[in-house]
C-alpha positions in Angstrom: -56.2 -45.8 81.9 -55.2 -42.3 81.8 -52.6 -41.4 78.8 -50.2 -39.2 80.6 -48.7 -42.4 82.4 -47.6 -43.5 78.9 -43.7 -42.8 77.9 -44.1 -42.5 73.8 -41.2 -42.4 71.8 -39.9 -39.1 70.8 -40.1 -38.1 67.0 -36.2 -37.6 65.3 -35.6 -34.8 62.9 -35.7 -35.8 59.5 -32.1 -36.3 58.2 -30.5 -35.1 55.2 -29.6 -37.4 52.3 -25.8 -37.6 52.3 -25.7 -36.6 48.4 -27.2 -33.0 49.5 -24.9 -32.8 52.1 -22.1 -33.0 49.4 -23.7 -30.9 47.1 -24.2 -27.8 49.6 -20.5 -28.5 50.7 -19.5 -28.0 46.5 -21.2 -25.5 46.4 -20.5 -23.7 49.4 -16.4 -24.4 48.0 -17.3 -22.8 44.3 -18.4 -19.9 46.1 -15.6 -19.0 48.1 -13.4 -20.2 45.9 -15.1 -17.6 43.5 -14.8 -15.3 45.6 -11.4 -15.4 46.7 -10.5 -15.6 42.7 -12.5 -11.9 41.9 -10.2 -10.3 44.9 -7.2 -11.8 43.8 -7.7 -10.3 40.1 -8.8 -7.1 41.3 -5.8 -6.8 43.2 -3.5 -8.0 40.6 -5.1 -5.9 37.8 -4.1 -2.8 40.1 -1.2 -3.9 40.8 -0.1 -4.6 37.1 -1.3 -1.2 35.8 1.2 0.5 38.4 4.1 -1.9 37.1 3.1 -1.1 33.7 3.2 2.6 34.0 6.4 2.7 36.3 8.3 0.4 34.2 7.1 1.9 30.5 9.7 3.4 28.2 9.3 6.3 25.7 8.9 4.4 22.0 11.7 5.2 19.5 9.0 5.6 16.9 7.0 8.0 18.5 4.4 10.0 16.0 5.1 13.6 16.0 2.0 15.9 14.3 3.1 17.0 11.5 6.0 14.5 10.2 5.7 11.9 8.0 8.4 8.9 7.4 8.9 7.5 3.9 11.3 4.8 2.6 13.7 6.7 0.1 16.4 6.1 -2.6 19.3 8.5 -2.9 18.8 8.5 -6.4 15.6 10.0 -5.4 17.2 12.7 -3.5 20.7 13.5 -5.0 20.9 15.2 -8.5 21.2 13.5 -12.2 24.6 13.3 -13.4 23.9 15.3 -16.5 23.3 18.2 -13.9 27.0 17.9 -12.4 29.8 19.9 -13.5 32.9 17.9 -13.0 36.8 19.4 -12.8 38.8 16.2 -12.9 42.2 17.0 -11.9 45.5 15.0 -12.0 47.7 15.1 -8.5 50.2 12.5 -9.5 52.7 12.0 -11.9 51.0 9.8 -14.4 50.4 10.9 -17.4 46.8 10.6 -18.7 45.3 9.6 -15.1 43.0 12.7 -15.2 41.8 12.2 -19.2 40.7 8.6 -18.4 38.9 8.8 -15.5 37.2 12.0 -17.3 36.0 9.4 -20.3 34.6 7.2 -17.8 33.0 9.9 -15.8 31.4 11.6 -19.0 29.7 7.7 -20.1 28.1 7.9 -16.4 26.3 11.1 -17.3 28.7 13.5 -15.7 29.4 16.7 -17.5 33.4 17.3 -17.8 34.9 20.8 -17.9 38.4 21.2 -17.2 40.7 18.1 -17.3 44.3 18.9 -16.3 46.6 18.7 -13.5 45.9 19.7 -9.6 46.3 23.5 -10.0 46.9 23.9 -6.6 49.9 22.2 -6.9 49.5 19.5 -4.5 50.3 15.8 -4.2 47.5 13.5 -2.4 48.8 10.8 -1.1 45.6 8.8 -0.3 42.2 8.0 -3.4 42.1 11.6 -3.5 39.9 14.1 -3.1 36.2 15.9 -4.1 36.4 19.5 -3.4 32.5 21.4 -3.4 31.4 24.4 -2.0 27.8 24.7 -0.2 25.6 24.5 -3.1 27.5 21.5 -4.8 27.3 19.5 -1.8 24.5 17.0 -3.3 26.7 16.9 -6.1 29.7 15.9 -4.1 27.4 12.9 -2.2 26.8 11.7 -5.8 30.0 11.4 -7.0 31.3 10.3 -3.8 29.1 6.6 -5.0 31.2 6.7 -8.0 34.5 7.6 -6.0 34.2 6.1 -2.7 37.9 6.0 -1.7 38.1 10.0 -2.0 37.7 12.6 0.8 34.9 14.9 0.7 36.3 18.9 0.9 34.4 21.5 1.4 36.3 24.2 0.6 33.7 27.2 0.6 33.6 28.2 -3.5 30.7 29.5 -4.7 29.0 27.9 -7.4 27.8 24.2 -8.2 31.0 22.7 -10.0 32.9 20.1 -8.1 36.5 19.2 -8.6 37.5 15.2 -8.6 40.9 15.3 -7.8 43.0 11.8 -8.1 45.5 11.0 -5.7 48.8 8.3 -5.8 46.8 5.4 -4.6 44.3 6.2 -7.0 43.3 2.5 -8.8 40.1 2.5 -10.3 36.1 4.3 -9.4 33.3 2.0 -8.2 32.0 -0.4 -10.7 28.8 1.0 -12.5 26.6 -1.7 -11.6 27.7 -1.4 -7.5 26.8 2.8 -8.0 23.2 2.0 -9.2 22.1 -0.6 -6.9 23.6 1.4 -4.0 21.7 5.0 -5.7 18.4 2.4 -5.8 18.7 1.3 -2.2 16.0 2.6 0.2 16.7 4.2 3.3 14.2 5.8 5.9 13.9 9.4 5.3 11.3 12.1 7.7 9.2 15.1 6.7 9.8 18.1 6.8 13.0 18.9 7.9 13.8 17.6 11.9 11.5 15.4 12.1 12.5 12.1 13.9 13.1 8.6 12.0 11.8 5.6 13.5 13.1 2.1 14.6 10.9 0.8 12.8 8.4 1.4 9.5 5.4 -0.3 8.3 5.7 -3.1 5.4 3.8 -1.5 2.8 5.8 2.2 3.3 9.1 0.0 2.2 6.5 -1.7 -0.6 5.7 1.3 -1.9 9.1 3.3 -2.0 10.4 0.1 -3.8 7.5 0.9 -6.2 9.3 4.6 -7.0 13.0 3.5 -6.1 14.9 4.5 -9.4 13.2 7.2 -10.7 15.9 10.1 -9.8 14.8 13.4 -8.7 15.7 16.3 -10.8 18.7 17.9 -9.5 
């Protein structure tokens, strides 16, 4: 009997086990999910650089070449008391205001020429007054901690000596103790000369001015 009259069954593919199916779906997900993720950070990386640079402000505290900040004390700055010249003059009409304030003034340090009354004749109605010229400016901000109700004059003389001139609501100068903490408190100060301060300092520059706060520069 010939062959070719017989129908045989045809032969199926082989199927795929469902868990391969699965797998090749997961990973066919991770990849473009992968994929999809790496665009959308290079595109937000770009994106984020532009914000960054169109919305960046200048910093307060810039560096400048050629300045340095430092934490320092006015009593690092502002002359010693033995090396200000003091005119302590009398504006009001009681009798012995100048002398005493002079006493007190000469137990801070201060050296006392003339004590006597305002020889320009005036009366000062407020704490009164320190008169200085140019070059006894530093020693007007000094006594200005001892006298903080008076008003700083500059009225153009020549030398160092400054006058402390008491007026009618004259009551008593700053306690000692208040002058020294306040001469020992630290402040930021730049070098040289118009250079900018900044916002902000490190820790260990305010650590190590405390370190030197106190010691008074000479005047």
């Amino acid at each position: 009997m010939s062959s070719r009259g017989i129908n045989r069954p045809k032969t199926r593919p082989a199927q795929r086990p469902l868990w391969l199916t699965v797998l090749l779906i997961l990973v066919a997900m991770l990849v473009l999910f992968g994929i999809g993720f790496g665009i959308a950070t290079l595109l937000k990386g770009s994106g984020g650089t532009d914000a960054g640079e169109a919305g960046a402000s200048p910093s307060s505290s810039t560096s400048v070449p050629g300045c340095t900040t430092i934490m320092v004390t006015p009593a690092e700055v502002l002359p010693r008391a033995s090396r200000v010249n003091v005119n302590v003059y009398n504006s009001t009409k009681r009798v012995g205001l100048a002398g005493d304030v002079a006493k007190i003034l000469g137990v801070r340090g201060f050296t006392i020429a003339k004590v006597e009354n305002d020889p320009l004749g005036v009366v000062i109605e407020g704490q009164g007054e320190i008169r200085y010229g140019p070059k006894g400016e530093a020693n007007a901000e000094l006594m200005a901690y001892h006298f903080p109700g008076a008003t700083l004059v500059n009225d153009g003389r020549a030398g160092k000596r400054i006058d402390v001139v008491l007026g009618t609501q004259f009551v008593d100068l700053a306690n000692d103790a208040e002058v020294v903490a306040q001469l020992a408190q630290p402040s930021p100060s730049a070098s040289p000369s118009g250079c900018p301060i900044p916002d902000s300092l490190p820790t260990e520059s305010a650590s190590e001015s405390e370190s030197v706060s106190g010691s008074p520069e000479q005047g």
